[in-house]
VEXMARVEX-804426 format. One record per residue (C-alpha): residue number from 0; residue in three letters; x, y, z. Coordinates in steps of 0.001 Angstrom, whole numbers. Example, Ala and Ser with C-alpha at 12.3 -4.5 7.8 and 13.67 -1.06 7.14 Angstrom:
BEGIN
{n:0; res:ala; x:12300; y:-4500; z:7800}
{n:1; res:ser; x:13670; y:-1060; z:7140}
END
This chain:
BEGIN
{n:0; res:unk; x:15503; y:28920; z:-18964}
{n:1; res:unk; x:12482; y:27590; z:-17600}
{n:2; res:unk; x:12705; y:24207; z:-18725}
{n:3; res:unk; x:16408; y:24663; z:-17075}
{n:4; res:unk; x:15020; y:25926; z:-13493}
{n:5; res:unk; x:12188; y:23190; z:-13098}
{n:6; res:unk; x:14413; y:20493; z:-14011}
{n:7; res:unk; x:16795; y:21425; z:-11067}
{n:8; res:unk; x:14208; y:22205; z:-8633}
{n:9; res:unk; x:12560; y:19375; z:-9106}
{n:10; res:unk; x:15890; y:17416; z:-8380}
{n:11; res:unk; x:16480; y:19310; z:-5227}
{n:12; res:unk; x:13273; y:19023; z:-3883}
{n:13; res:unk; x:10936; y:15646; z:-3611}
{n:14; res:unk; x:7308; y:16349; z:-2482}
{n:15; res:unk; x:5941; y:14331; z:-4894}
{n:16; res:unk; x:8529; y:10729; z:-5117}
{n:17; res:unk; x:11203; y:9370; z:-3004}
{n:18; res:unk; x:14306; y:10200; z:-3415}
{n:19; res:unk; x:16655; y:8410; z:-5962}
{n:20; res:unk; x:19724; y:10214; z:-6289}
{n:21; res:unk; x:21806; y:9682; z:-3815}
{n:22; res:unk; x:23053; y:13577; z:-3952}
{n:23; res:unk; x:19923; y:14657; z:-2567}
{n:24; res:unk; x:19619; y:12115; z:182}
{n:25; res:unk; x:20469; y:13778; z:3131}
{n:26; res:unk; x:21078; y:12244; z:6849}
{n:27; res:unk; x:20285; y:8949; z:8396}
{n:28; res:unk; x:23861; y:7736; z:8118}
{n:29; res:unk; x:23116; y:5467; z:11504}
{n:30; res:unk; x:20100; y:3623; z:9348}
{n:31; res:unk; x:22453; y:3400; z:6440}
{n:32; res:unk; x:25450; y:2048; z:8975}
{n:33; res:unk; x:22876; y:-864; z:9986}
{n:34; res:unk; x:21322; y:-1854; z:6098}
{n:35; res:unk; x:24718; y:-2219; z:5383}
{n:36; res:unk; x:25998; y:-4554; z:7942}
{n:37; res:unk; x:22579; y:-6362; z:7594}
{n:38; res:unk; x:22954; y:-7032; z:3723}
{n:39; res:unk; x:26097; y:-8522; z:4580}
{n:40; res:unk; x:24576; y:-10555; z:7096}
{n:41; res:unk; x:24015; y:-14505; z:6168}
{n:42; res:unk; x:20293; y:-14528; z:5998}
{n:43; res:unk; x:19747; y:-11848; z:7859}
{n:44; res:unk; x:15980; y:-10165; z:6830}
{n:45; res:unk; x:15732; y:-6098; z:6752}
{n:46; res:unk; x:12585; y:-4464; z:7948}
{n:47; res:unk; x:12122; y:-1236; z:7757}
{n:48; res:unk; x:9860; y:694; z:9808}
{n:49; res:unk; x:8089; y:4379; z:10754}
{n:50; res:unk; x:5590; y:6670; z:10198}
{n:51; res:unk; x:4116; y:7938; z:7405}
{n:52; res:unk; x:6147; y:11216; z:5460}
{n:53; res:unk; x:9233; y:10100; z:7100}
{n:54; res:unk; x:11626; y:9041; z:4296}
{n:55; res:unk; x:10736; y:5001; z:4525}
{n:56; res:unk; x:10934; y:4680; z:571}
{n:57; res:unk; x:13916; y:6718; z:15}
{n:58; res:unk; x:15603; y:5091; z:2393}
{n:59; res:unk; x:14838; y:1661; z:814}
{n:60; res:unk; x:15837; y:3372; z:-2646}
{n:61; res:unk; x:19116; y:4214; z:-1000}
{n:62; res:unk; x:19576; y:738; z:362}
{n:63; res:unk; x:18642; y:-1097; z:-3128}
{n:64; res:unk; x:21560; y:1091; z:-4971}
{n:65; res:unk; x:24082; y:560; z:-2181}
{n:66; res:unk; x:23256; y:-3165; z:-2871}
{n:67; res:unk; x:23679; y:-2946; z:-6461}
{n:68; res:unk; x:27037; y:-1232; z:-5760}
{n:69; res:unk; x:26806; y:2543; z:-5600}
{n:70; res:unk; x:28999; y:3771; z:-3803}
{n:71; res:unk; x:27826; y:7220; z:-3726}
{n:72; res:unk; x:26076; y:7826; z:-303}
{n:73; res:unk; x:28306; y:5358; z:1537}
{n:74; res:unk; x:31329; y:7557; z:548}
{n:75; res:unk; x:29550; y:10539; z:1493}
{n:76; res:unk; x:29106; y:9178; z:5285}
{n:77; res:unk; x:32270; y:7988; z:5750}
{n:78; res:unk; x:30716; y:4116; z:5531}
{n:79; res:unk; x:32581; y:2856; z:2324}
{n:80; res:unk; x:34885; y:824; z:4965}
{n:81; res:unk; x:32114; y:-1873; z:5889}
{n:82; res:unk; x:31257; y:-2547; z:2016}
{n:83; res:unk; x:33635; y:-5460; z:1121}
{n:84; res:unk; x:36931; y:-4800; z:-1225}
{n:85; res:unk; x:35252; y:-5618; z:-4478}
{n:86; res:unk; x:32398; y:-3691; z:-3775}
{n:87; res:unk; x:28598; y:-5514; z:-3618}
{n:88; res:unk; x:26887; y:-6457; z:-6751}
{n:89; res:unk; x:23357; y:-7591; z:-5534}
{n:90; res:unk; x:20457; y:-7866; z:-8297}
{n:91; res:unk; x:17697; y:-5775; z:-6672}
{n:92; res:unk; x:13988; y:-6717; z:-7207}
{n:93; res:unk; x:12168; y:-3995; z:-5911}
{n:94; res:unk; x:8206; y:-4361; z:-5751}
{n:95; res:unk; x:5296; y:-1718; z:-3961}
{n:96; res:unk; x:2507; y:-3429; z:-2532}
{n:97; res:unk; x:-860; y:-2351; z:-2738}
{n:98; res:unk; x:-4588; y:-3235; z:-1269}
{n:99; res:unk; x:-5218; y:-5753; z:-3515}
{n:100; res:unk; x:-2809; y:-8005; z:-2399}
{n:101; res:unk; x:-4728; y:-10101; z:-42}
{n:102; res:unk; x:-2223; y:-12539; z:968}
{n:103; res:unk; x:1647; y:-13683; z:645}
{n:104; res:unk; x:541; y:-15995; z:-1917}
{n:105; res:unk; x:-503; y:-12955; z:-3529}
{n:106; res:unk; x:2536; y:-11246; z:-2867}
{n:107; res:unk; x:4173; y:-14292; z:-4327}
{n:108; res:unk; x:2588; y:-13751; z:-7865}
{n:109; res:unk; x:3495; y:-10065; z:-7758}
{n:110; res:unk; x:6811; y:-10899; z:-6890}
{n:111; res:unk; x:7110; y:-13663; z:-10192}
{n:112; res:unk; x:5680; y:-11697; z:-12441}
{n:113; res:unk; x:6002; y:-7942; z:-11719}
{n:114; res:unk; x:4229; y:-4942; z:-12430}
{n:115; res:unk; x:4157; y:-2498; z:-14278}
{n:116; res:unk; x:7714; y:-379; z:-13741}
{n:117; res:unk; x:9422; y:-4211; z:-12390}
{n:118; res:unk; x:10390; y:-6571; z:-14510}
{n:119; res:unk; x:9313; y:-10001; z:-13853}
{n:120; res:unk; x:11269; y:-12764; z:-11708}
{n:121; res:unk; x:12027; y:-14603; z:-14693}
{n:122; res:unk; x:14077; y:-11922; z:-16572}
{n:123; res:unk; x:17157; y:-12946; z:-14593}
{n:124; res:unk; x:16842; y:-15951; z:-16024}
{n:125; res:unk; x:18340; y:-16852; z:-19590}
{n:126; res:unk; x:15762; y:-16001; z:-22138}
{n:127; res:unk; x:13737; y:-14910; z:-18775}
{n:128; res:unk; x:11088; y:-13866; z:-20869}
{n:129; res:unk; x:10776; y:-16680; z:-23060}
{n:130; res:unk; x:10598; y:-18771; z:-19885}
{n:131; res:unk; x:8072; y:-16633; z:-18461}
{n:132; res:unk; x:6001; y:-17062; z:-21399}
{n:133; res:unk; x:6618; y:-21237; z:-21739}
{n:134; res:unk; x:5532; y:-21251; z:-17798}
{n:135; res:unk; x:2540; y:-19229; z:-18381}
{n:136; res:unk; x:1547; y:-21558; z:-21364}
{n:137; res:unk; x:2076; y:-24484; z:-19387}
{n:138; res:unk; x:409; y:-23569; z:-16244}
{n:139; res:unk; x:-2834; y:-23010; z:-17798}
{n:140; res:unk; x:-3084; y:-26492; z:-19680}
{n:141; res:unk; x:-1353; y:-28483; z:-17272}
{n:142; res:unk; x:-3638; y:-30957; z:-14974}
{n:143; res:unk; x:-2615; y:-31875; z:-11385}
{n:144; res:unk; x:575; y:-33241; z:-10757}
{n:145; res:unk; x:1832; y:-32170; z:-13821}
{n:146; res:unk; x:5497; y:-31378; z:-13760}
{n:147; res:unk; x:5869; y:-27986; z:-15666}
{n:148; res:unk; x:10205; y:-28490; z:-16315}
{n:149; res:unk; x:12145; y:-25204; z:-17396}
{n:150; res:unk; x:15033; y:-25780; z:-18968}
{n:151; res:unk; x:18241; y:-24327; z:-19718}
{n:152; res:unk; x:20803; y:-24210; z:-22802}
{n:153; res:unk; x:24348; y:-25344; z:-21059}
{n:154; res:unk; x:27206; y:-25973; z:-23249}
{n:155; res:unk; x:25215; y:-27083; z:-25958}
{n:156; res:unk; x:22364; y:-29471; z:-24227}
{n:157; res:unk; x:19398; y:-29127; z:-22215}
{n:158; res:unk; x:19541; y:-28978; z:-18709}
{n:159; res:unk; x:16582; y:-29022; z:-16403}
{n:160; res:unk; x:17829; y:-26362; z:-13743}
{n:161; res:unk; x:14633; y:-26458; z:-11908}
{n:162; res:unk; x:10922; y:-27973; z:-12167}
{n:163; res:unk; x:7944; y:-26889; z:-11142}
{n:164; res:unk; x:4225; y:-29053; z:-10782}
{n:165; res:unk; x:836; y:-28417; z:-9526}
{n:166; res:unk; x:1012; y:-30013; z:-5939}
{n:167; res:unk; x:4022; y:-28069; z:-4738}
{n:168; res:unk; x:3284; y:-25214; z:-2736}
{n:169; res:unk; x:3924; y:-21691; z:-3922}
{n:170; res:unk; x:7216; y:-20803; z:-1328}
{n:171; res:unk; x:8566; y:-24177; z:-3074}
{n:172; res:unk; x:7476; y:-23326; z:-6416}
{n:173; res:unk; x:8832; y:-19550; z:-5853}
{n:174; res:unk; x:12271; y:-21251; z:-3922}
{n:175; res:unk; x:13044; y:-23744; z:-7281}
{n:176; res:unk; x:13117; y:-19970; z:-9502}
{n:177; res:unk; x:15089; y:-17887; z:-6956}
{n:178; res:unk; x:17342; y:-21582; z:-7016}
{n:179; res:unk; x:17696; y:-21211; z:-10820}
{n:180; res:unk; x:18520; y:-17087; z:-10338}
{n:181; res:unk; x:21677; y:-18162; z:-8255}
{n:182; res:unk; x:22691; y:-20721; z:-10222}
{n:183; res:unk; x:22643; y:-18536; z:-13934}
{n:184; res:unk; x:23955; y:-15588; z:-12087}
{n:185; res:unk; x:27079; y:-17080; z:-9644}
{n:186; res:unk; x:28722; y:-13433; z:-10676}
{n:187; res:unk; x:26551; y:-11225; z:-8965}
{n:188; res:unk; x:26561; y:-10872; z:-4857}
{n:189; res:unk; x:23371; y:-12525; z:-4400}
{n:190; res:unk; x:19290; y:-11214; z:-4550}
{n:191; res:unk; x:17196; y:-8696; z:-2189}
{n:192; res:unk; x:13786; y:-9022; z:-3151}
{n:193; res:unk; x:12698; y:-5490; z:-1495}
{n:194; res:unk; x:8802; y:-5011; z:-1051}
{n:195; res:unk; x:8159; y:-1103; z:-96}
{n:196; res:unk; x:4583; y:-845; z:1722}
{n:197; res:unk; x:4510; y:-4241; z:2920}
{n:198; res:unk; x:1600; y:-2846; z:5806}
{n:199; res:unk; x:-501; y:-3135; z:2793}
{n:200; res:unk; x:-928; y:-6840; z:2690}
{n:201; res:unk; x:-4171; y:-7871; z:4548}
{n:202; res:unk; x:-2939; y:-11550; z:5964}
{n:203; res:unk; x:835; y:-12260; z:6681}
{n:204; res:unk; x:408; y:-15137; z:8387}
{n:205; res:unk; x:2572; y:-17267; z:6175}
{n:206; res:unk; x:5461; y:-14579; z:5936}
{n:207; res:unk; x:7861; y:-16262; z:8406}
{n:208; res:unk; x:8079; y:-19586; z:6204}
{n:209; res:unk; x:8833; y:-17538; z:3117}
{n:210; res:unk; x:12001; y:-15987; z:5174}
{n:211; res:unk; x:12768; y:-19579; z:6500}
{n:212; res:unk; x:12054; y:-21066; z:3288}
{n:213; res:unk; x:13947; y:-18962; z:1105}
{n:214; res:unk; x:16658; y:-17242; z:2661}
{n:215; res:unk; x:20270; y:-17676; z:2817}
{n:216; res:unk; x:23851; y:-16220; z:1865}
{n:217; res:unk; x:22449; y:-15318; z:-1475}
{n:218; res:unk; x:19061; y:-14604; z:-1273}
{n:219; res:unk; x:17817; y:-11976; z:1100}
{n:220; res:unk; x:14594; y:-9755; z:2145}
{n:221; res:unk; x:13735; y:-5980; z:3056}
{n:222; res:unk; x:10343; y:-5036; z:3942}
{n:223; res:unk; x:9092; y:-1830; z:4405}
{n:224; res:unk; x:5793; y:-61; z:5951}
{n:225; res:unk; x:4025; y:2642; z:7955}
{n:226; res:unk; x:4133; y:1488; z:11321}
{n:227; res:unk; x:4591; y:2548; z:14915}
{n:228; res:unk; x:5797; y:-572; z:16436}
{n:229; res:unk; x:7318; y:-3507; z:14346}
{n:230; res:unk; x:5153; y:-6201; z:15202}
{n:231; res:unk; x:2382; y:-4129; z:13434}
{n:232; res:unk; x:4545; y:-4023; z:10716}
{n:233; res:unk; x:5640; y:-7953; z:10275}
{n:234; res:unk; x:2478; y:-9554; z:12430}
{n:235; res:unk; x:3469; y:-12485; z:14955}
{n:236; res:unk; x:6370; y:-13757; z:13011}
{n:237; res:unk; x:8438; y:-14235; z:16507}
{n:238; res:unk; x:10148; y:-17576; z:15078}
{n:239; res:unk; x:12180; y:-14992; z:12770}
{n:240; res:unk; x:13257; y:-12626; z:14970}
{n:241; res:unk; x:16922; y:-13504; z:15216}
{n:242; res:unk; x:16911; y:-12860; z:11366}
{n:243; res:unk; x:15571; y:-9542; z:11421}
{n:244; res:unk; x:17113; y:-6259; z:11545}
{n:245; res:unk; x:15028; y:-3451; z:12340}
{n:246; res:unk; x:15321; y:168; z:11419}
{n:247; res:unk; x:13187; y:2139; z:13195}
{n:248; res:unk; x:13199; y:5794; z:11238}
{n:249; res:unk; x:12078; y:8184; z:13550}
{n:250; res:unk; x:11287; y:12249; z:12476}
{n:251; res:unk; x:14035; y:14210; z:11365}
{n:252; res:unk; x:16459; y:16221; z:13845}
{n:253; res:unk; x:16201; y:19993; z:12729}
{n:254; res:unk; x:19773; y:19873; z:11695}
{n:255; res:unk; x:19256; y:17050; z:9230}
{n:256; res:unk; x:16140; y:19270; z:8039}
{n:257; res:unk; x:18261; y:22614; z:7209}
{n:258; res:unk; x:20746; y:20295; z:5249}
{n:259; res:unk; x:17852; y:19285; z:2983}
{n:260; res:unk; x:17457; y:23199; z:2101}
{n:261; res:unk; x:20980; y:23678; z:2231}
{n:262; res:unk; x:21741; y:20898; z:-666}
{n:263; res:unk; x:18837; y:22117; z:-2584}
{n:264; res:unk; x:19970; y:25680; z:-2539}
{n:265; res:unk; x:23270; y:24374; z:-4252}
{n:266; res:unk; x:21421; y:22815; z:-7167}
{n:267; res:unk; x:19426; y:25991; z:-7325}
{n:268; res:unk; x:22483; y:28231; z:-7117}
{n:269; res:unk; x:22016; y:31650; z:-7573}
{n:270; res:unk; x:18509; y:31341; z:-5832}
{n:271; res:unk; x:19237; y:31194; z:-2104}
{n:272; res:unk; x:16812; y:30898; z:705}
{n:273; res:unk; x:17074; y:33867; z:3120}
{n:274; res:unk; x:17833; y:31898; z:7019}
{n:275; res:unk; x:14838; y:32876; z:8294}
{n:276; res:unk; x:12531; y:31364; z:6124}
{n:277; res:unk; x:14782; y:28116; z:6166}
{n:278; res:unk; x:13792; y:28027; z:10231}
{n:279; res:unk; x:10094; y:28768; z:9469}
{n:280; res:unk; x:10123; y:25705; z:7121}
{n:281; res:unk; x:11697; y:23148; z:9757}
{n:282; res:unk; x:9323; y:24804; z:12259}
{n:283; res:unk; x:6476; y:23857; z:10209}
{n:284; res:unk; x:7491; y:20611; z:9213}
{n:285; res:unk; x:7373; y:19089; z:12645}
{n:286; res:unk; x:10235; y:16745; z:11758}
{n:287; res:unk; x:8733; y:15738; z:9007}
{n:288; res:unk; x:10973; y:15779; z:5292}
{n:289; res:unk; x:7918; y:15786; z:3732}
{n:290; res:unk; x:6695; y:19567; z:4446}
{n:291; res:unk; x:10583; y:20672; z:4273}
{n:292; res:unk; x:10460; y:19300; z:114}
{n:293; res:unk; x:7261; y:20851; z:-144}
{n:294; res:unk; x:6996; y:24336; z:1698}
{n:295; res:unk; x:10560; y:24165; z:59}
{n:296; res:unk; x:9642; y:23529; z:-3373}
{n:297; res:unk; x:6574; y:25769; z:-3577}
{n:298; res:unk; x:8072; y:28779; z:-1913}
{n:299; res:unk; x:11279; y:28532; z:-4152}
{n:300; res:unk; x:8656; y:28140; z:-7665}
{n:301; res:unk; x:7400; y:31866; z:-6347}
{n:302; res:unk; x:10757; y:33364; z:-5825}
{n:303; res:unk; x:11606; y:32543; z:-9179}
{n:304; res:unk; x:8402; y:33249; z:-10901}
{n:305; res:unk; x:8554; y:36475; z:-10199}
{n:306; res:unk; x:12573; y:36849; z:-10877}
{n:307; res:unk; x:13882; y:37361; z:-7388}
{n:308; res:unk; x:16853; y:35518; z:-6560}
{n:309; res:unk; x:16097; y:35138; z:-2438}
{n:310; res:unk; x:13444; y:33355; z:-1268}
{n:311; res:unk; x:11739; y:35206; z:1673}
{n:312; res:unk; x:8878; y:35513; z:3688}
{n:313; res:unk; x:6925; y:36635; z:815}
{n:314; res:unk; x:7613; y:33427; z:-1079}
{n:315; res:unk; x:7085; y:31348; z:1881}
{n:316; res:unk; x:3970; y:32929; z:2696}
{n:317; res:unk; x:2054; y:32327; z:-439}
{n:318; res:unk; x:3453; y:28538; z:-416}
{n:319; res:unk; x:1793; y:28472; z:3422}
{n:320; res:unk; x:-1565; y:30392; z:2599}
{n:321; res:unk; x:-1648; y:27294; z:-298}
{n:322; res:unk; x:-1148; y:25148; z:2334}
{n:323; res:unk; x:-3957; y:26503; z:4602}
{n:324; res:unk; x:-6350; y:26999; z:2075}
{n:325; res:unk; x:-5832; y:22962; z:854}
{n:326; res:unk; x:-4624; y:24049; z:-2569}
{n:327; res:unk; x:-1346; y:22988; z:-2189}
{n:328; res:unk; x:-1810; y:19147; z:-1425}
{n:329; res:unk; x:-5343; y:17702; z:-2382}
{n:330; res:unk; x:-5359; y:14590; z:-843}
{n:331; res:unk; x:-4758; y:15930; z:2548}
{n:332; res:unk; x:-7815; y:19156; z:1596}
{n:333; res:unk; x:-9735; y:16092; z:677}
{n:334; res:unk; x:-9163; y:13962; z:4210}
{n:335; res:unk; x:-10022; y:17082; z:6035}
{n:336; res:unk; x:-13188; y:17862; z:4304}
{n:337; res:unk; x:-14655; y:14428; z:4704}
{n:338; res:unk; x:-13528; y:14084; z:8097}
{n:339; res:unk; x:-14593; y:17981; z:8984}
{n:340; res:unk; x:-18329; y:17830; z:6667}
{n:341; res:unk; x:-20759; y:20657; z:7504}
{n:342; res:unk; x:-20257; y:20180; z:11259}
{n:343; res:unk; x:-18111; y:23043; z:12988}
{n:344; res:unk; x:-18127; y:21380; z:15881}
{n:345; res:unk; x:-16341; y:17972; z:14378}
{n:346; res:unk; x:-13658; y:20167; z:13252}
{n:347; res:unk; x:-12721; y:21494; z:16623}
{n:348; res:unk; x:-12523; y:18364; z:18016}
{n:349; res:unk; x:-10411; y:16932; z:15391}
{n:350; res:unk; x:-8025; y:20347; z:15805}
{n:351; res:unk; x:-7978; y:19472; z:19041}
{n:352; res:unk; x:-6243; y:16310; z:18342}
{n:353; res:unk; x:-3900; y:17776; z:16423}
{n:354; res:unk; x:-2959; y:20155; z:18897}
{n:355; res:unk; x:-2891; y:17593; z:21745}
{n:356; res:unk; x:927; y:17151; z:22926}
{n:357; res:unk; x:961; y:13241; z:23000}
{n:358; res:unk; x:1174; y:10556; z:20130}
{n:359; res:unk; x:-1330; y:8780; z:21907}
{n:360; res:unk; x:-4122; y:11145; z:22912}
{n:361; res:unk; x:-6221; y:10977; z:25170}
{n:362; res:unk; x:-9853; y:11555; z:24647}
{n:363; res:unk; x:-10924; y:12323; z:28464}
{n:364; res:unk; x:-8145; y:15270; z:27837}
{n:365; res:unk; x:-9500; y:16016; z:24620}
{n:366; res:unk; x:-12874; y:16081; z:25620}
{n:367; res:unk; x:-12584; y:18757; z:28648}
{n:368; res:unk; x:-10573; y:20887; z:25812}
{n:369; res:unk; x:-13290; y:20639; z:23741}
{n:370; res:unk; x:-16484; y:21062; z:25962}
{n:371; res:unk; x:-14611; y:24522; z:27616}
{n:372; res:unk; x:-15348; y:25509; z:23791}
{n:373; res:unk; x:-18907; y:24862; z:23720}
{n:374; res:unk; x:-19268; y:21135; z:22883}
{n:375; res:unk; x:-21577; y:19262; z:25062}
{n:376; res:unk; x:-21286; y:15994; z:23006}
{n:377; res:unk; x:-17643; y:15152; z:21433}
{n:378; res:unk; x:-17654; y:11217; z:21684}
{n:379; res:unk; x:-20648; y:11553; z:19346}
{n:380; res:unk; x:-18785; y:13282; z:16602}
{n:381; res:unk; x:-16518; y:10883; z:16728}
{n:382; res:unk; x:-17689; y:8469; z:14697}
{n:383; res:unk; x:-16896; y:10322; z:11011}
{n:384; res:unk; x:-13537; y:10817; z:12336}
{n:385; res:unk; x:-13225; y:6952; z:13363}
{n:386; res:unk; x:-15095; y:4762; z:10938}
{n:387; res:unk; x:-16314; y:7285; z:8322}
{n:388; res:unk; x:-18081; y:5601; z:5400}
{n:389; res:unk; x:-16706; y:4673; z:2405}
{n:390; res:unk; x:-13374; y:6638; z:3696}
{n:391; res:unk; x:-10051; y:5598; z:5714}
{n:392; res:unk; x:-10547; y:6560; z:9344}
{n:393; res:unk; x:-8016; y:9393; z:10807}
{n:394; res:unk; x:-8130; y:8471; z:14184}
{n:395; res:unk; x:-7168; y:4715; z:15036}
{n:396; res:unk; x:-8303; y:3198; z:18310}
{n:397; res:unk; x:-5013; y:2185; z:20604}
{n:398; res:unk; x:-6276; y:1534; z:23404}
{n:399; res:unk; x:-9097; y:1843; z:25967}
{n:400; res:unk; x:-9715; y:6103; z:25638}
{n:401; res:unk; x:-6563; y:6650; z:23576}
{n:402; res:unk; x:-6343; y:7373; z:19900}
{n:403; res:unk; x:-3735; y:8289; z:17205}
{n:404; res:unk; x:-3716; y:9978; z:13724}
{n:405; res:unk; x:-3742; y:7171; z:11066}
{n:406; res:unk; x:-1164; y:9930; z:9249}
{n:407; res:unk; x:793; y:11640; z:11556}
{n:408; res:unk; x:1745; y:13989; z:8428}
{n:409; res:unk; x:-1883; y:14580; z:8073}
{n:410; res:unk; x:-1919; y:15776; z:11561}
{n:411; res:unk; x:794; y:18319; z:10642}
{n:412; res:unk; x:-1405; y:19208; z:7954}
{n:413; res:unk; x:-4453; y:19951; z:10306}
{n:414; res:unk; x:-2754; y:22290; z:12447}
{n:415; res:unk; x:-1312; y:24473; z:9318}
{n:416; res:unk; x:-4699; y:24632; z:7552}
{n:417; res:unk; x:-7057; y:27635; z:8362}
{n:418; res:unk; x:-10081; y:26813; z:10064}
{n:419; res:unk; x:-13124; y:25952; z:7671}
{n:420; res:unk; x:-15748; y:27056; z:9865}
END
């Protein structure tokens, strides 16, 4: 029985992952409308863009199994119309980015060889491992200008499909193997190499010749990252920008917020959330799915733990006092406490971001909050909160005076959590 319980709550509610069953996926039927028409686009490039906690990654997981041809969620919204009559049969190469990818060239070698849950470039290939292995082997030993051929069985003889050597540059060398995918695999609809936290690579500057380069009918891009504007997101890559379609995800309407609860209550049938609680959630949440998965989650895990079959205030309560206490997500406990140290007065400035009304706030505002409290000198405690050592900053400089949370969700967070001091 428990086994049973904890296997369905954890399907109906995500704090942890994005979202990969479709079932669970709830809204966002306009961004889905506009991946859709873009992967049928002739080289058309997908970026996806937003804040952090606001569904970017299960929205590309969504995308990647519409393009592999589940039909699920575009049935669901009514969308199945704009996918063509034989349905679309992309091979997906989905790859997360992380700090240490410095550059695209970088990116590049991820993308080849994969990691650790993504198979490698060359497993589309015929014997894609073997090949992997022979090109390996052959890059190491191989002096300049060497040609480095890859070959493939075809009706009994060897064929060189494509060739790579030392002085060709990586987009060519990386073009040639996406050239020998299309060729082996003339079945499927074409390629979307997806990269999910693309924000993390330190120099793009090359990006917009890898799009150029490599795009066409059959081979296609989606990038996606925490951003508030896109041009954070991509850098200056103007010379692409009839290619790209944006998606902009924005916070979740409330409506779109109770439907989350309301398809997890389903799955978790007979537990039911009692409507009030299911308002206090979305309250808290702030738009964010995020909080809704797990104030939804954690409240439901009490309910059950102690055999009631409605979640109520009760339940919700002890999830919140979690929350407020930093049990209940570490990371964020963690954030606060190095931001906050021993200094009382650093946390009531930083609470008074949170609480300021703007996404860009002030500090002039901030700062006549603050000193009708008793600080007489805020833009010195500003600098843990700014560029704190050895930690990510919370507050990001915008513009002359005006700041924003690095996190928005982390913002959220602030303003639930009890005061320290």
């Amino acid at each position: 029985m428990c086994e049973d319980f904890m296997d369905k709550l954890n399907k109906a509610f995500h704090p942890a992952e994005e979202i990969k069953d479709p079932k669970f996926f709830i809204g966002r039927g306009s961004e889905i409308r506009e991946a859709i028409q873009a992967i049928r686009t002739p080289s058309s490039f997908l970026a996806l863009w937003g804040k952090r906690g606001i569904g970017k990654s299960s929205l590309a997981r969504q995308i990647s199994l519409i393009a592999e041809g589940n039909n699920t969620l575009p049935t669901a919204l009514g969308l199945k119309n704009l996918l063509p009559s034989k349905g679309l049969n992309y091979i997906v190469h989905y790859i997360n980015c992380d700090k240490s990818i410095i550059d695209i060239n970088q990116l590049l070698d991820r993308i080849l060889h994969g990691e650790t849950n993504t198979p490698s470039l060359f497993s589309y290939l015929k014997d894609g491992e073997k090949k992997l292995e022979r090109f390996e082997r052959v890059k190491k030993v191989s002096g300049g200008g060497k040609v480095m051929g890859l070959g493939a069985e075809v009706g009994g003889e060897e064929k060189a499909i494509y060739s790579i050597t030392e002085s060709q540059s990586p987009f060519q060398k990386f073009k040639n193997i996406l050239g020998a995918i299309k060729q082996q695999n003339s079945d499927k609809s074409g390629i979307i190499i997806f990269i999910d936290e693309f924000d993390l690579v330190q120099n793009k500057s090359t990006f917009s010749s890898l799009i150029k380069t490599c795009s066409d009918s059959y081979i296609k891009f989606c990038v996606a990252g925490i951003s508030t504007a896109l041009g954070q997101l991509l850098g200056d890559h103007v010379s692409i920008t009839r290619q790209i379609r944006s998606i902009n995800l924005e916070v979740m309407p409330k409506e779109e917020l109770l439907l989350i609860i309301n398809t997890a209550e389903k799955e978790l049938y007979p537990l039911t959330f009692e409507p009030n609680v299911k308002h206090e959630i979305i309250g808290a949440s702030e738009g964010y799915p995020f909080f809704v998965h797990l104030l939804g989650h954690r409240s439901a895990l009490h309910a059950w733990e102690v055999g009631s079959k409605n979640v109520n205030e009760a339940h919700l309560k002890i999830a919140l006092e979690s929350l407020k206490r930093g049990s209940l997500h570490p990371a964020y406990e963690q954030l606060y406490q190095e931001g906050v140290k021993h200094s009382p007065q650093r946390e009531i400035l930083l609470r008074a971001f949170a609480d300021a009304l703007a996404e860009e706030v002030c500090t002039t505002d901030v700062y006549e909050v603050v000193k009708d409290l008793g600080l007489t000198n805020p833009s010195q405690l500003m600098k843990e909160l700014t560029s704190p050592d050895g930690g990510p900053p919370i507050l990001i400089h915008t513009r002359d005076r005006y700041y924003r949370f690095q996190d928005p969700v982390f913002r959220t967070y602030v303003k639930i959590r009890n005061w320290k001091f």
